[in-house]
C-alpha positions in Angstrom: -10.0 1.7 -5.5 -7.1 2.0 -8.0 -4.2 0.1 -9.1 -1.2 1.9 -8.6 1.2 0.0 -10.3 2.9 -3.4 -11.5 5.9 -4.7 -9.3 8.0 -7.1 -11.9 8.4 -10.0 -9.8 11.6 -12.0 -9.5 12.7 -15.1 -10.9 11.4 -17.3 -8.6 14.4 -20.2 -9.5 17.7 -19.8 -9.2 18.9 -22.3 -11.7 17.1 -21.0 -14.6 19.2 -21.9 -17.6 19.5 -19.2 -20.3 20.3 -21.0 -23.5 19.1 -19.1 -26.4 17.0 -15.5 -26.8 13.7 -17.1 -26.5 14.6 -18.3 -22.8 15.8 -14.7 -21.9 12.6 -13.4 -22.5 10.0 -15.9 -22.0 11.8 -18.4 -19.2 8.3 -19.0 -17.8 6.2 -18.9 -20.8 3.1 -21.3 -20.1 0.1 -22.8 -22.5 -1.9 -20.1 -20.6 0.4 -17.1 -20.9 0.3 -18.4 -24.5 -2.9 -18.5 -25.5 -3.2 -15.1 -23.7 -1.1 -13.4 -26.5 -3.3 -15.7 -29.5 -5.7 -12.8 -27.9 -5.6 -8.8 -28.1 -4.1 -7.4 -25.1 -4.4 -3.9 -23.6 -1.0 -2.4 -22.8 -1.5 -3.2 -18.9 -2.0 -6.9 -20.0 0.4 -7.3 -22.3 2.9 -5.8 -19.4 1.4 -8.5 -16.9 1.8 -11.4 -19.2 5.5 -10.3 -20.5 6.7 -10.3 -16.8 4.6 -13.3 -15.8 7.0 -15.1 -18.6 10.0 -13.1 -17.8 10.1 -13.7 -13.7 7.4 -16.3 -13.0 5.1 -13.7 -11.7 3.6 -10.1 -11.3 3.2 -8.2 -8.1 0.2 -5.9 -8.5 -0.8 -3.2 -5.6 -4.1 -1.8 -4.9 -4.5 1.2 -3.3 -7.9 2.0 -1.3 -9.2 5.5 -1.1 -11.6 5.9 1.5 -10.4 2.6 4.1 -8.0 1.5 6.5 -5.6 -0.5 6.1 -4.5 1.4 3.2 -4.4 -1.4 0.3 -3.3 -4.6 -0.9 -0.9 -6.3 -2.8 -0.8 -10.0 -4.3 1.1 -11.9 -7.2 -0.1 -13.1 -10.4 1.2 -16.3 -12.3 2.9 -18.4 -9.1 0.3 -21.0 -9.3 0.5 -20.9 -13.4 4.0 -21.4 -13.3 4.9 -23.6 -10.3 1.8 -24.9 -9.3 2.0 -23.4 -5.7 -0.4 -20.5 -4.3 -0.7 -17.0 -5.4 0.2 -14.8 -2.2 -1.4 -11.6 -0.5 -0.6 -9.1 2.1 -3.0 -6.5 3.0 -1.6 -3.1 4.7 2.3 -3.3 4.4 3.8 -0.3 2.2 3.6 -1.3 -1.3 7.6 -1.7 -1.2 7.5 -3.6 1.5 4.5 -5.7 0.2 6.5 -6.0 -3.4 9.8 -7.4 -1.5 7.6 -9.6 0.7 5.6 -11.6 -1.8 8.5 -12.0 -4.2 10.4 -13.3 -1.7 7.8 -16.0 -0.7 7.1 -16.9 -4.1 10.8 -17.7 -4.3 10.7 -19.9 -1.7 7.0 -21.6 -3.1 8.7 -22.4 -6.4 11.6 -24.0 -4.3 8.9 -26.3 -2.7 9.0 -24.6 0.7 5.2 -25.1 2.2 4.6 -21.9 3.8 1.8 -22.9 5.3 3.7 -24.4 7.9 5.1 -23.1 10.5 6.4 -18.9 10.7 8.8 -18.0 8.5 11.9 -15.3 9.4 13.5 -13.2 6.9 11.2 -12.2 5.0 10.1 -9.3 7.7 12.6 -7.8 8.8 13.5 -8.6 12.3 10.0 -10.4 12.8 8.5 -13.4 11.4 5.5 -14.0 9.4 2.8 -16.5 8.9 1.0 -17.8 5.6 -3.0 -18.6 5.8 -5.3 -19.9 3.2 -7.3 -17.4 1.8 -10.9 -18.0 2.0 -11.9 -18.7 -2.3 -14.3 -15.6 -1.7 -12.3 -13.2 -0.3 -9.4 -14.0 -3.5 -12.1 -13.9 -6.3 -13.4 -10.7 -5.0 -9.9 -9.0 -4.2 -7.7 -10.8 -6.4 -9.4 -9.0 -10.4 -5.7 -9.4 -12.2 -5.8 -13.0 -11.1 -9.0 -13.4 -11.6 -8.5 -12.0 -15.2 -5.4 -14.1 -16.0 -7.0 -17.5 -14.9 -10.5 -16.8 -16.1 -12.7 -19.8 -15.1 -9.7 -21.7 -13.7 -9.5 -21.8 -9.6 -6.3 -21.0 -8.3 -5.3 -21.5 -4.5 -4.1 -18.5 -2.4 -2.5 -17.9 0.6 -2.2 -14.3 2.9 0.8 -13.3 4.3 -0.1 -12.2 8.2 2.3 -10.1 9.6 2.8 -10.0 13.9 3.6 -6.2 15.8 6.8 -5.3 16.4 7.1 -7.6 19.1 6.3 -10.7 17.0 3.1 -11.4 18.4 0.1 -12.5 15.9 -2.9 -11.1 16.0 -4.4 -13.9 18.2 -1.9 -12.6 20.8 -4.2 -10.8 23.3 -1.3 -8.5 23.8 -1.0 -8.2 20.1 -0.4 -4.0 19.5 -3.4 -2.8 17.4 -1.8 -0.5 15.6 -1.1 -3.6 12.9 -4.1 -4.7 12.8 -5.4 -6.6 9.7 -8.1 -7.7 7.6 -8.1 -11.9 8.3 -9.1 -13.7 4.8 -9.7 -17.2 5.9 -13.0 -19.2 5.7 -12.4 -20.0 9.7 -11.7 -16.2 10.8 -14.1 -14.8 12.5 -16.0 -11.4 10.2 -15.6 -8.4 12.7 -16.3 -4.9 11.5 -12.9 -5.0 10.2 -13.2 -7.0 8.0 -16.9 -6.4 7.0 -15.7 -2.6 6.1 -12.6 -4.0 4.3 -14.9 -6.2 1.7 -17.1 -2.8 0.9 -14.3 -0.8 0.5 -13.2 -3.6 -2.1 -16.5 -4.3 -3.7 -15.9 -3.0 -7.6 -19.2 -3.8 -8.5 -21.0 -1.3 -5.8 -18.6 1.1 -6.5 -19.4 0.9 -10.4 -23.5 1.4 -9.3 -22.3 4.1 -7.7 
């Protein structure tokens, strides 16, 4: 399991007002991104918590090795900086992933609920669906965000993506071939899913 890279993410507001040299660099600096720096940061943090300030949050990418899908990719600082969830999506292409979750943390910090309801444009020509993420599944997936909150809980949601024909994966006709990984406490654990958490368990990899 490896990180591949940081997506910056977006700013999440579109009436951020830019009045002085401090606001173009830090327009979402919070008591937590600020106590961060009274720290010492490694050069990977100290990128995460300048663009957590500079666009109200990270997009960070794991790629997986030895499982299918191929990875995941979640934000950092949505939660810290709005108040609404941190969002996944497992399996997309990390550019697609990167444009996805920027996109719905836009619409978070404008107070959209995307719990509700399926969502278009944000997809492509198809929609997509927001689920509460089971705590256990975003504390063992989630390490940046579990780093940058330390002891503090934080809510998440996963981005669930139909086929091409916009069916879900409840759908019995639902096409296979986009299968993925379901992260909520009501889901039921197939081998999918059972595979998916080994593949992502750091710890066994580290007794390895």
């Amino acid at each position: 399991m490896s990180i591949i890279g940081n997506w910056r993410g977006t700013p999440c507001s579109e009436s951020v007002n830019i009045v002085s040299e401090m606001s173009i660099r830090r327009p979402f600096e919070t008591n937590r991104t600020r106590r961060h720096r009274e720290g010492e940061l490694s050069k990977f943090n100290e990128g995460e918590i300048s663009d957590i300030e500079e666009f109200g949050c990270e997009v960070l990418s794991v790629e997986l090795s030895e499982s299918s899908p191929p990875g995941f990719s979640y934000t950092i600082g949505v939660y810290d900086t709005c108040g609404q969830p941190e969002a996944l999506v497992v399996g997309l292409p990390f550019r697609t992933a990167h444009a996805l979750l920027n996109e719905a943390a836009s619409r978070l910090r404008r107070g959209t609920d995307l719990t509700q309801g399926r969502h278009g444009e944000m997809l492509g020509k198809v929609d997509c669906e927001f689920r509460p993420v089971d705590p256990k599944w975003a504390r063992h997936l989630m390490l940046g965000a579990n780093w940058f909150y330390r002891e503090t809980e934080y809510p998440a949601i996963q981005a669930v993506f139909p086929d091409l024909d916009n069916r879900f994966p409840e759908d019995p006709d639902f096409d296979r071939c986009f299968i993925q990984p379901l992260l909520q406490m009501e889901a039921l654990v197939t081998e999918l899913e059972e595979a998916f958490w080994k593949a992502t368990d750091y710890s066994a990899s580290q007794r390895g």
